[in-house]
VMD Tcl script that builds the backbone (N, CA, C; Angstrom):
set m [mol new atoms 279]
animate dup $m
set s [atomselect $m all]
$s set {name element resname resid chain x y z} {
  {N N UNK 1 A -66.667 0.602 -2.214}
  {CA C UNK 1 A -65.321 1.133 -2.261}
  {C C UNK 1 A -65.059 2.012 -1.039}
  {N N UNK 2 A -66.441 2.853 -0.754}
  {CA C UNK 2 A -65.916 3.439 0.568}
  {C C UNK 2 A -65.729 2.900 1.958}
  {N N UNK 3 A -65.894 0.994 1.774}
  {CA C UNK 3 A -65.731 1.071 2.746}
  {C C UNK 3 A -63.944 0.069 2.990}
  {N N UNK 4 A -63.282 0.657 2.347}
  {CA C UNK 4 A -62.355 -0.133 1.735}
  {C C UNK 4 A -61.356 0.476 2.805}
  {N N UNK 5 A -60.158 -0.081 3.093}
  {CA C UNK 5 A -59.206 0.071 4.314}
  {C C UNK 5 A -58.103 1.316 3.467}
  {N N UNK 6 A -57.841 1.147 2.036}
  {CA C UNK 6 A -57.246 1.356 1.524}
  {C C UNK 6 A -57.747 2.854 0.904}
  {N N UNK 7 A -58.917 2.450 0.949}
  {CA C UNK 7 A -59.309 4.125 0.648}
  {C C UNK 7 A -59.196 5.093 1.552}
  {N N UNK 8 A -59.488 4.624 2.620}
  {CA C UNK 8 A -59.706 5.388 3.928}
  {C C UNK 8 A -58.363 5.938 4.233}
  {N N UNK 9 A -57.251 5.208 3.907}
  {CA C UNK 9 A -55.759 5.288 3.850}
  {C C UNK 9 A -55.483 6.333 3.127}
  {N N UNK 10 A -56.178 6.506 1.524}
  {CA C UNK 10 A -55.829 7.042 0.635}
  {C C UNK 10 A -56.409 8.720 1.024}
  {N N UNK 11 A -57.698 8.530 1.612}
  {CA C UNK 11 A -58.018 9.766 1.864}
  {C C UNK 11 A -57.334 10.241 2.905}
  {N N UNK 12 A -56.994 10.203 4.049}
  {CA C UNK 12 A -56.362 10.410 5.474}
  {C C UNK 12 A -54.822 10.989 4.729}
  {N N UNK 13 A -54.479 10.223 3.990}
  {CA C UNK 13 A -52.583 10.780 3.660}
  {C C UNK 13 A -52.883 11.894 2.855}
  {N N UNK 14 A -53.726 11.970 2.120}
  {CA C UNK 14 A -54.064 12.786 0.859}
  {C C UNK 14 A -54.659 14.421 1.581}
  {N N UNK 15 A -55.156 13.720 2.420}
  {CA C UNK 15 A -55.444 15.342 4.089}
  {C C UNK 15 A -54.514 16.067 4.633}
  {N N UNK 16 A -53.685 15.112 4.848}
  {CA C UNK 16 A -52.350 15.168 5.493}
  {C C UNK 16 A -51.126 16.035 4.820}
  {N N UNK 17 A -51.138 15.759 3.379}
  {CA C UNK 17 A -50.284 16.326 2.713}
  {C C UNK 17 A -50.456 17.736 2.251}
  {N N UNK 18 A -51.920 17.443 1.966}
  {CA C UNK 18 A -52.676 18.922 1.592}
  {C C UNK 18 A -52.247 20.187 2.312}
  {N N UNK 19 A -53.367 19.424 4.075}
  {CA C UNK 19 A -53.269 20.598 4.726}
  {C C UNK 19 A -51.770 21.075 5.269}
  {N N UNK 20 A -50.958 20.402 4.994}
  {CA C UNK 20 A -49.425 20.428 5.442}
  {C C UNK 20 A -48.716 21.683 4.249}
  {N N UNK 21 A -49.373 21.411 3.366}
  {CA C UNK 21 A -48.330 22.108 2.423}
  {C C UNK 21 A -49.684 23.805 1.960}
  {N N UNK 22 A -50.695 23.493 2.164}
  {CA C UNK 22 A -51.787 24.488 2.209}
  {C C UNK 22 A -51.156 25.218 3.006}
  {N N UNK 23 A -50.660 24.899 4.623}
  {CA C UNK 23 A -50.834 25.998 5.855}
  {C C UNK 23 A -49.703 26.948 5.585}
  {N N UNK 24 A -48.336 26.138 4.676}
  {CA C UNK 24 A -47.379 27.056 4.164}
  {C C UNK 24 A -47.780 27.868 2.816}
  {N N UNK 25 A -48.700 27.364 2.476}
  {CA C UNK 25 A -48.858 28.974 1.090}
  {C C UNK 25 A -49.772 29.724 1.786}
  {N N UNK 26 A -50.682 28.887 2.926}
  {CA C UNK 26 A -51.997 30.775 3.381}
  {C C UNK 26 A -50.447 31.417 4.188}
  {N N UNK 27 A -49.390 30.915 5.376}
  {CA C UNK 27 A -48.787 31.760 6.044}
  {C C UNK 27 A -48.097 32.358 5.460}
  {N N UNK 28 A -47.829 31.898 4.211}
  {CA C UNK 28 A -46.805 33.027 3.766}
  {C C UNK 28 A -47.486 33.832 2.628}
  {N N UNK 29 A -48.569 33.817 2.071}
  {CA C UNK 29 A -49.097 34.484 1.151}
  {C C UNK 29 A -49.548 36.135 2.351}
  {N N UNK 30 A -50.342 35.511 3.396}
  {CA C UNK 30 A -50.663 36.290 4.220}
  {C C UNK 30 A -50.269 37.100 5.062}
  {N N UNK 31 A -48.980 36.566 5.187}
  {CA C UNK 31 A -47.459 37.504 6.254}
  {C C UNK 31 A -47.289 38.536 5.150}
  {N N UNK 32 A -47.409 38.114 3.606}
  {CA C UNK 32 A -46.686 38.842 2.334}
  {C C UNK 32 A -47.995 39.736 2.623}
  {N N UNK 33 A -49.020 39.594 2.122}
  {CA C UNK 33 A -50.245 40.886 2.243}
  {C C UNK 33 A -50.250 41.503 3.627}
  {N N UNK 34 A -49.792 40.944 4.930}
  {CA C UNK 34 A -50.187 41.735 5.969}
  {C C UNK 34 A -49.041 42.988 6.363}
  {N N UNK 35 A -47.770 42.446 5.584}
  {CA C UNK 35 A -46.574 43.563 5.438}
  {C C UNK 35 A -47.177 44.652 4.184}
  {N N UNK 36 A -47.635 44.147 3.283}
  {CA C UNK 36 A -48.237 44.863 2.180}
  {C C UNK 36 A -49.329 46.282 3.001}
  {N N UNK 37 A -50.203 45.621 3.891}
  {CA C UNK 37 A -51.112 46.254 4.371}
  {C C UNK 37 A -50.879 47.230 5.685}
  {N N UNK 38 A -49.775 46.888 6.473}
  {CA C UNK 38 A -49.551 47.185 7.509}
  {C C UNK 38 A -48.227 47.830 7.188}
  {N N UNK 39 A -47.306 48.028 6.582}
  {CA C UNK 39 A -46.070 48.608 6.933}
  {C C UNK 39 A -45.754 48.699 5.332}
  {N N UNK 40 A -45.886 49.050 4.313}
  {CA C UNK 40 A -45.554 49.299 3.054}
  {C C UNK 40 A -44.828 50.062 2.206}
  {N N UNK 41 A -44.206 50.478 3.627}
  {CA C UNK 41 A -42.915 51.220 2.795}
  {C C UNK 41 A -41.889 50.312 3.628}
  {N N UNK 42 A -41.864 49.334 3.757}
  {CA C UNK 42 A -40.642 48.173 4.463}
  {C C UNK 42 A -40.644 47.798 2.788}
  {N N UNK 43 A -41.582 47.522 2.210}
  {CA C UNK 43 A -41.351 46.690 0.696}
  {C C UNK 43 A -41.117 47.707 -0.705}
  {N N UNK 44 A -41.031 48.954 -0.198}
  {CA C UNK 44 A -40.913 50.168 -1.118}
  {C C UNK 44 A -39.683 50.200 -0.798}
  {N N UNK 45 A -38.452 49.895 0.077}
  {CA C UNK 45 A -37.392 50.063 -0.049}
  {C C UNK 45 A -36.495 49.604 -0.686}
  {N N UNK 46 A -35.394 50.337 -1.635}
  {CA C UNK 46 A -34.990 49.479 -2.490}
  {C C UNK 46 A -33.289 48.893 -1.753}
  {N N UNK 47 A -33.381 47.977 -2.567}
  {CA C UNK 47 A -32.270 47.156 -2.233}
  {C C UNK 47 A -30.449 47.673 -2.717}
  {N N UNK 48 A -29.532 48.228 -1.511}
  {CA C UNK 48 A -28.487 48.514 -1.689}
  {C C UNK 48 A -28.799 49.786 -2.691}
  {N N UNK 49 A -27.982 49.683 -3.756}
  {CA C UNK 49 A -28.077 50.600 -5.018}
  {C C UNK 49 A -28.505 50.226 -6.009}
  {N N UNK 50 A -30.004 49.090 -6.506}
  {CA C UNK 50 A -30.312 48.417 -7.232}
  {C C UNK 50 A -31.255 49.328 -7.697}
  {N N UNK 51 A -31.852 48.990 -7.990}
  {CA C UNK 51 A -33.365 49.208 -9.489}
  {C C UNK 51 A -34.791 48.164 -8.257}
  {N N UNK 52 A -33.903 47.463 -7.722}
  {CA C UNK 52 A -35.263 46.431 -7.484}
  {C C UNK 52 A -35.567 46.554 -5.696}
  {N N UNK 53 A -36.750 46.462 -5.588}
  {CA C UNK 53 A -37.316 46.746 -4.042}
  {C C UNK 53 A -37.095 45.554 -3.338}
  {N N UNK 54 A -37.552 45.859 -2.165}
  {CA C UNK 54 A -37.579 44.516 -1.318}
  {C C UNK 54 A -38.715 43.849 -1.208}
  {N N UNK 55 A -40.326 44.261 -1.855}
  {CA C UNK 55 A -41.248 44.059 -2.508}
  {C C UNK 55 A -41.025 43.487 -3.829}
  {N N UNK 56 A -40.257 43.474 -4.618}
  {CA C UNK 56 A -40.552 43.024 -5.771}
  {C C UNK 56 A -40.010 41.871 -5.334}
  {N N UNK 57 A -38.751 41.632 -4.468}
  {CA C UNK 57 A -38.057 40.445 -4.250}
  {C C UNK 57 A -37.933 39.774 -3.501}
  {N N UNK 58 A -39.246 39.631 -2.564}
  {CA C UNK 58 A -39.907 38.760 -1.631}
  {C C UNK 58 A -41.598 38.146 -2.697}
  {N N UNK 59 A -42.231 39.329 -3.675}
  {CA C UNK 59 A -42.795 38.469 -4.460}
  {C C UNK 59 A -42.106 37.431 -5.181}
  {N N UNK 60 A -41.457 37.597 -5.954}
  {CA C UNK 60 A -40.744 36.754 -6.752}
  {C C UNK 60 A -40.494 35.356 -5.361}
  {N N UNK 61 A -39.837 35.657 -4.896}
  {CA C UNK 61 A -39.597 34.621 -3.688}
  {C C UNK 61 A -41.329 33.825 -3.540}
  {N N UNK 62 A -42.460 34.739 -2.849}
  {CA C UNK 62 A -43.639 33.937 -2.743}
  {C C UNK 62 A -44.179 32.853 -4.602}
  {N N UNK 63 A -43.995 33.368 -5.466}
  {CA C UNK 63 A -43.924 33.148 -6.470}
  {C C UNK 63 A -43.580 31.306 -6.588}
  {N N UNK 64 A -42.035 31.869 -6.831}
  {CA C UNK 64 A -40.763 30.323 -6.196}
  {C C UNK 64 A -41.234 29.492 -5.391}
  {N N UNK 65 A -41.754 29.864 -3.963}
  {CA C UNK 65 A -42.294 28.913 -2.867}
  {C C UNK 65 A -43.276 28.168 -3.535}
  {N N UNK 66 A -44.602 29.269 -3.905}
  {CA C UNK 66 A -45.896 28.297 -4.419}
  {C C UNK 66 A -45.324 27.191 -5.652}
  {N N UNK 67 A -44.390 27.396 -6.553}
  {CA C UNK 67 A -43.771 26.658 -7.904}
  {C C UNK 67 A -43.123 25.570 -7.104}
  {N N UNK 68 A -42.342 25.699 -6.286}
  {CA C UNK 68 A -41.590 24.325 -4.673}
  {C C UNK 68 A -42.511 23.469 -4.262}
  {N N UNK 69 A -43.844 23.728 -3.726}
  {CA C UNK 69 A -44.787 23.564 -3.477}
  {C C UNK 69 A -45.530 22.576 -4.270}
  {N N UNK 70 A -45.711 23.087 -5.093}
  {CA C UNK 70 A -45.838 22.551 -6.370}
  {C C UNK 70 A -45.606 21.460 -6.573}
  {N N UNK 71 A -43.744 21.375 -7.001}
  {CA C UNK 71 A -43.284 20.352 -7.031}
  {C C UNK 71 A -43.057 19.259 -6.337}
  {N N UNK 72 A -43.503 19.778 -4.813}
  {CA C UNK 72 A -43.292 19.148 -3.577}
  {C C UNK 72 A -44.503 18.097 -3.689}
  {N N UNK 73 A -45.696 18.767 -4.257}
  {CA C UNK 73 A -47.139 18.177 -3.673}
  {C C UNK 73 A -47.017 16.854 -5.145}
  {N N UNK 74 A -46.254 17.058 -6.053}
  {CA C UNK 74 A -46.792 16.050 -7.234}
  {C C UNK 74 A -45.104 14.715 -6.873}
  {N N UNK 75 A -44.355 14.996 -6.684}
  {CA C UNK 75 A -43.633 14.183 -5.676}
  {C C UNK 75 A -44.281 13.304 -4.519}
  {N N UNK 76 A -44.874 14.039 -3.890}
  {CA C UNK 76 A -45.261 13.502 -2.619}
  {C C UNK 76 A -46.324 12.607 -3.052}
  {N N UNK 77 A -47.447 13.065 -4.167}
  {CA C UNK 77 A -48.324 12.417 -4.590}
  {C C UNK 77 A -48.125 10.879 -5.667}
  {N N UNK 78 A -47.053 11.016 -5.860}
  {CA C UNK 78 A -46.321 10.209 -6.995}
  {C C UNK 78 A -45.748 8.793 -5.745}
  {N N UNK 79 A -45.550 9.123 -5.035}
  {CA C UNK 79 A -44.746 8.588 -4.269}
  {C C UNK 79 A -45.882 7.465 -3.115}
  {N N UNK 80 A -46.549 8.356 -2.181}
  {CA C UNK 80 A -47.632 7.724 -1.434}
  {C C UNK 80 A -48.654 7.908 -1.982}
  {N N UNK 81 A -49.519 8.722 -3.048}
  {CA C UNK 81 A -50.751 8.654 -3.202}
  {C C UNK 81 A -51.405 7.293 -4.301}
  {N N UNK 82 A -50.165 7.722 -5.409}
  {CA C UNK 82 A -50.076 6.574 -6.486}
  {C C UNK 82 A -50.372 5.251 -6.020}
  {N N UNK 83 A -49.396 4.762 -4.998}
  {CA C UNK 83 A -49.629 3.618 -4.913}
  {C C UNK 83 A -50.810 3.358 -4.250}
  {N N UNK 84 A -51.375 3.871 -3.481}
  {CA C UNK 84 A -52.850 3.409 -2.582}
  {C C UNK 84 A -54.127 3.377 -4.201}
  {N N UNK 85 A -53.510 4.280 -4.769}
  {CA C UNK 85 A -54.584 4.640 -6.186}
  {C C UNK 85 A -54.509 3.409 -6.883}
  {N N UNK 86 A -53.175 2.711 -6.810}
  {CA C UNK 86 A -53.151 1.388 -7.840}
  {C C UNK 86 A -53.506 0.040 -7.072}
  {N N UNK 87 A -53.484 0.508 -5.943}
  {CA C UNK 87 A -54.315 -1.273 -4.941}
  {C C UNK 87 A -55.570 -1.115 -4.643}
  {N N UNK 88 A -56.064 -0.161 -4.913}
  {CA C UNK 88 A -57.404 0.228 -5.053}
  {C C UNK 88 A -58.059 -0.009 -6.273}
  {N N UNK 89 A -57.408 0.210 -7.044}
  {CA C UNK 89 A -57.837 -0.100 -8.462}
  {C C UNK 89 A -58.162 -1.905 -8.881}
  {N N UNK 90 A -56.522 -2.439 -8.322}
  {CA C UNK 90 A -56.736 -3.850 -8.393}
  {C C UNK 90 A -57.773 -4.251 -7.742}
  {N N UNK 91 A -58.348 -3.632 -6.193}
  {CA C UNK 91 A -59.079 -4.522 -5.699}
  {C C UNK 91 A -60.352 -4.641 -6.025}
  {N N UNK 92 A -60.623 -3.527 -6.785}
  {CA C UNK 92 A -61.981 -2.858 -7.502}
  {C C UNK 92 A -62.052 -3.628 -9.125}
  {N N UNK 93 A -61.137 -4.335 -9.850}
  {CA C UNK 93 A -61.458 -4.619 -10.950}
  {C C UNK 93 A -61.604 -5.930 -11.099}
}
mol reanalyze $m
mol bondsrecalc $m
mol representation Tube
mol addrep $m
């Protein structure tokens, strides 16, 4: 099976998508902790005349992204991964 055209396919897109949608949750998880770490009263400020910071509402936002993400990666997987998974299967049974 590993030496199958279709696998090799399957693994290469399946890299592709990963590290594509990986490099957007480390940059933004990590921009979010390096403001956390480095400047932390930028996210202690609260918003207009609200109750809520600009920390609480850039988490919520990182939150949303990873849940997008999410939905992005089982789409994407539904779409190109599925099918290499089901001609692989045929050619294997």
């Amino acid at each position: 099976m590993k030496n199958s055209k279709d696998y090799d396919l399957l693994l290469s897109e399946r890299k592709k998508i990963v590290l594509r949608l990986l490099t957007v949750i480390i940059f933004s998880y990590f921009s979010f902790i390096s403001v956390i770490a480095f400047n932390p009263n930028f996210f202690g400020q609260l918003i207009a005349n609200t109750f809520y910071s600009i920390g609480i509402v850039f988490g919520f936002l990182l939150i949303l992204l990873i849940f997008i993400v999410t939905l992005f990666y089982v789409y994407l997987a539904n779409k190109t991964l599925e099918p290499l998974i089901k001609n692989i299967h045929k050619q294997f049974k």
